[in-house]
C-alpha positions in Angstrom: -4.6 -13.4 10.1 -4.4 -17.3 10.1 -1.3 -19.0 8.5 0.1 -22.3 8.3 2.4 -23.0 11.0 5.3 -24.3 8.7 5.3 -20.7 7.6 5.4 -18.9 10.8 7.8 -21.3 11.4 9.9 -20.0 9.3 9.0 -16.7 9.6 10.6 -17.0 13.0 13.4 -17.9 11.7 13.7 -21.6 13.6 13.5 -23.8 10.5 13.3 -24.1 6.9 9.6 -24.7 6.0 10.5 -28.2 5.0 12.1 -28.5 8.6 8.9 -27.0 10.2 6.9 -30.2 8.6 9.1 -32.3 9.7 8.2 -30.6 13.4 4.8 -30.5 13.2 4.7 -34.4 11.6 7.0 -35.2 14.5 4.3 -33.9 17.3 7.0 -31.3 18.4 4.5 -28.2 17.8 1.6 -27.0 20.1 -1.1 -24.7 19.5 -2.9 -23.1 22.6 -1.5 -26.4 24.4 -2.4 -28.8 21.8 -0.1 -31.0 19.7 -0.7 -30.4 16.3 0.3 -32.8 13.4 -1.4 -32.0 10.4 0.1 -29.6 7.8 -2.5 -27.8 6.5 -2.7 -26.7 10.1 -3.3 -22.7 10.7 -2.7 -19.9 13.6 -3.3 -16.6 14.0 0.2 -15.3 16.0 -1.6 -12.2 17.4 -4.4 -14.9 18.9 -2.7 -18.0 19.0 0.2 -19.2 21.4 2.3 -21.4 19.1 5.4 -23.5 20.4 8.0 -25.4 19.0 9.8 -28.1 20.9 8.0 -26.0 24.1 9.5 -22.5 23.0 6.9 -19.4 22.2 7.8 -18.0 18.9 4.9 -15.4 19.0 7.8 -13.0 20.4 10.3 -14.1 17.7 7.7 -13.4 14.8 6.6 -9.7 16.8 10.3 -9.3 16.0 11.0 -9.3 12.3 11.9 -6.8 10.5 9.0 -4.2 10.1 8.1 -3.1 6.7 5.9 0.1 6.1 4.3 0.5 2.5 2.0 3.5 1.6 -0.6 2.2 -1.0 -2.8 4.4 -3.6 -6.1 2.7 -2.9 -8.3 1.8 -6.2 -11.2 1.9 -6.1 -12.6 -1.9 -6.2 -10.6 -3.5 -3.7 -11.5 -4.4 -0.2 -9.5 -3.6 2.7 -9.0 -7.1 4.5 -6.9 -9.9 4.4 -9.1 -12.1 3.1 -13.0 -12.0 2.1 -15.3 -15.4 1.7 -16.6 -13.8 -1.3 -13.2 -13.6 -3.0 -13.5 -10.0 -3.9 -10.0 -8.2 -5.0 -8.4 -7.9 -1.9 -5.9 -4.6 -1.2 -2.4 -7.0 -0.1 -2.8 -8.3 -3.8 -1.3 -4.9 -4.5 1.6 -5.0 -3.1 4.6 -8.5 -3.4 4.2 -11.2 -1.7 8.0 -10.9 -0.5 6.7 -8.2 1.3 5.9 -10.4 3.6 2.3 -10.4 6.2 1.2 -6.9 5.7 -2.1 -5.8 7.5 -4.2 -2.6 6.4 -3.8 0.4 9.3 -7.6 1.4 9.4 -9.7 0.9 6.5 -11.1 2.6 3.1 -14.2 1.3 2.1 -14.7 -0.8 -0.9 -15.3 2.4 -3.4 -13.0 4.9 -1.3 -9.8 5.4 -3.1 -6.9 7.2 -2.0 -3.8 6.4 0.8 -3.5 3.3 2.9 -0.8 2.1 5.1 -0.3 -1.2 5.3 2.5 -2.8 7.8 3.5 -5.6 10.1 4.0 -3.2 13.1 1.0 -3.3 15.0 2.2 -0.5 17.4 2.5 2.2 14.9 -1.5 0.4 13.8 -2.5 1.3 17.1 -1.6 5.0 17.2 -2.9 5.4 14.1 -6.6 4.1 14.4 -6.4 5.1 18.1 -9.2 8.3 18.2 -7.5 9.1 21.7 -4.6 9.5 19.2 -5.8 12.5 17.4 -3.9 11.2 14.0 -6.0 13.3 11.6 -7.1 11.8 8.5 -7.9 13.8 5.3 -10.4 13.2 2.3 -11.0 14.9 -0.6 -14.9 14.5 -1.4 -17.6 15.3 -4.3 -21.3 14.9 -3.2 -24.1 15.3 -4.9 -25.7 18.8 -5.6 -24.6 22.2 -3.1 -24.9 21.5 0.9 -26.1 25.0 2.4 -24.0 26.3 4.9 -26.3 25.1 8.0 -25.9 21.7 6.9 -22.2 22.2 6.5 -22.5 23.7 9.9 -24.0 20.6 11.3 -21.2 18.5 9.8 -18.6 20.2 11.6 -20.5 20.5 15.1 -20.5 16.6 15.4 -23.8 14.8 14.5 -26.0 11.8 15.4 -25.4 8.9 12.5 -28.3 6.5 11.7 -27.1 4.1 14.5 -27.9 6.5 16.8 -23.5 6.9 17.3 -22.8 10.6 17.9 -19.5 11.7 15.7 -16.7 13.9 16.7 -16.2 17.9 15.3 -15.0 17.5 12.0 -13.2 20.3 9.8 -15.5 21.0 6.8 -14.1 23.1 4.2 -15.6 23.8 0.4 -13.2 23.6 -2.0 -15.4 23.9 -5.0 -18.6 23.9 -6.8 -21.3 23.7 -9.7 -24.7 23.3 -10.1 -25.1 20.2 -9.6 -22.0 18.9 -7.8 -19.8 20.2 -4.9 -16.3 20.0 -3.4 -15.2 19.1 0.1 -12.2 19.0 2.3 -12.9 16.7 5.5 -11.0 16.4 8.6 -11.5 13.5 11.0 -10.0 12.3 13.7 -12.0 9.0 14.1 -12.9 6.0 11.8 -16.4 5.1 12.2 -18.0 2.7 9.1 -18.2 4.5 6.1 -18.3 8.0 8.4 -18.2 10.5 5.8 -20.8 8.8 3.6 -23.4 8.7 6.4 -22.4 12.1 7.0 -23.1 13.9 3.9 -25.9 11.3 3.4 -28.0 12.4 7.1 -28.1 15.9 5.3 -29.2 14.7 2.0 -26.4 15.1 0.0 -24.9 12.0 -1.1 -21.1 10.9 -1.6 -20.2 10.5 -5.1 -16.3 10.0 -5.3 -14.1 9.4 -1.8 -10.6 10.1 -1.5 -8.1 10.0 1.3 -4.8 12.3 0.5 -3.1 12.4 3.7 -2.6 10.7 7.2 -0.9 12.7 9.8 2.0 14.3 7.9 2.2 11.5 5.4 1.1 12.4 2.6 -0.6 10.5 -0.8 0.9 13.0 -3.7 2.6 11.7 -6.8 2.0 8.3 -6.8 -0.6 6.6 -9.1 -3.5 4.9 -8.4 -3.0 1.2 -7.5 0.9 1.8 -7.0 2.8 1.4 -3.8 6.0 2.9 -2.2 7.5 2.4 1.1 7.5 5.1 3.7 10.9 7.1 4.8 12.3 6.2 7.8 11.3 10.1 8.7 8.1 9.7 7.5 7.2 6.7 10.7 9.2 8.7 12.5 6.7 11.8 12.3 3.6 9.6 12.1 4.5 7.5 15.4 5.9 11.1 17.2 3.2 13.1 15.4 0.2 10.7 17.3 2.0 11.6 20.8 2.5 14.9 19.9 -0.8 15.6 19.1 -2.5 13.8 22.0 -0.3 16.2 24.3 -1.3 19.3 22.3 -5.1 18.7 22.8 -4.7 18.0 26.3 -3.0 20.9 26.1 -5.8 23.1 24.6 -8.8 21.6 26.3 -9.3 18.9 24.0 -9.6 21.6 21.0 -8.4 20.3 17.6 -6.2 22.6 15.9 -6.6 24.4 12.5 -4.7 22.9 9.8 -2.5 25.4 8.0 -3.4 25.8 4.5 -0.9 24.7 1.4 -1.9 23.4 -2.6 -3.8 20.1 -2.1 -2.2 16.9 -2.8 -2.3 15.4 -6.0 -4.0 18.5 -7.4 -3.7 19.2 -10.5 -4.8 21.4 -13.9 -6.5 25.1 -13.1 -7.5 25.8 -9.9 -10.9 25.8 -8.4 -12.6 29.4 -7.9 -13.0 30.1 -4.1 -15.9 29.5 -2.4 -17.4 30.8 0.6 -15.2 32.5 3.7 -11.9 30.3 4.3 -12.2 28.5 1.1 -8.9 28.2 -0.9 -8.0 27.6 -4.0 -7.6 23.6 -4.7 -6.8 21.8 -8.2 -9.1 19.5 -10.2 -7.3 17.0 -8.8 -10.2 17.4 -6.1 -13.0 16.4 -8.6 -11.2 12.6 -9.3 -12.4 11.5 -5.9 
């Protein structure tokens, strides 16, 4: 994301922003080997090699201090730094004294449910890393009753309208009417708006999107639209959890393993009836996404 360099000036700690004008008015800043001198000047630090008085502060700014906030996605809000149609963007959540957060994957524009959004881009990359096996889960209504071949197809892996082949998914009804049903979903990759081109190539459309939980962390108990930062155990688990789960499906031939079973997140008021084999019982906290 593009700044102006008085601020990552001072984000590296090397001046005060008034300082860091007086640098760049001075002709004592560079960016990509040019001398830069007007203010309203820009960089991107993980693009850009920016130097002041001939010293790289891309390290100094990789750095700070990392911050780690979980956010309860709305729906309504795009998940980007910045969007030339000036829709609500999801880092107008969360304080600006936060700092440069930036989004670890994406939710689409009407997916609600738990996003990560930091300033480490290592734990980014073994999150949104497939080869990473970080599963991701979603709570999902679609419209009328899939039957259980289409289901079936789902969970094999299936061609999208692109022509892109997706990966086995796990697939698991968690409730149902007449008109509407209830779906866990598994992945373990992020393709563009996956699951609603999923459930859309069998004819059933998406309806409400939520994602509860990202590797072990988890979305329960906080609101929509509300943030809270991650434990110190919780990064922990989700940055040993990636390896961890890279070695196990080496270790089993690439197989992904079952996910034990447990109350839903965020679940709440009487519980759904079961349906079909392996279906358990999941609030109605399932039918708000």
């Amino acid at each position: 994301m593009e700044e102006r360099l008085q601020k990552l000036i001072a984000a590296a700690g090397l001046a005060s922003r008034r300082h860091a004008e007086e640098l760049i008015e001075a002709g004592e800043v560079t960016v990509n080997g040019e001398v830069v001198r007007e203010l309203g000047t820009k960089a991107d630090p993980a693009r850009d090699h920016i130097k002041v008085r001939g010293r790289l502060i891309n390290p100094l700014l990789e750095a700070r201090e990392k911050v780690y906030v979980l956010l309860n996605k709305p729906r309504g809000y795009l998940t980007a730094l910045s969007d030339p149609e000036g829709r609500p963007l999801v880092t107008q959540l969360v304080p600006p004294s936060l700092g440069r957060l930036h989004p670890v994957g994406r939710l689409d524009f009407n997916t609600e449910g738990l996003l990560i959004l930091t300033n480490d881009g290592e734990l980014t990359n073994h999150v949104t890393a497939a080869r990473n096996h970080v599963r991701k889960v979603y709570e999902v209504k679609v419209k009328g009753v899939p039957t259980e071949e289409q289901v079936a197809r789902l969970r094999r892996g299936m061609r999208l309208d692109d022509g892109a082949r997706t990966a086995p998914a796990e697939i698991k009804m968690l409730d149902e009417t007449k008109t509407n049903s209830w779906f866990e979903v598994v992945l373990q990759e992020g393709r563009n708006q996956q699951i609603r081109r999923m459930f859309d190539a069998i004819g059933h459309s998406v309806l409400k999107l939520r994602r509860v939980k990202i590797g072990p962390v988890k979305l329960e108990g906080l609101p929509v639209g509300k943030w809270r930062y991650l434990a110190p155990a919780e990064v922990a688990r989700l940055k040993g959890g990636a390896r961890a789960a890279k070695r196990g499906a080496k270790g089993e031939g690439g197989t992904t393993r079952r996910r034990r079973g447990g109350k839903q997140a965020g679940a709440t008021g009487k519980k759904a009836e079961r349906v079909g084999r392996g279906a358990r019982s999941a609030g109605h906290g399932a039918r708000g996404v």
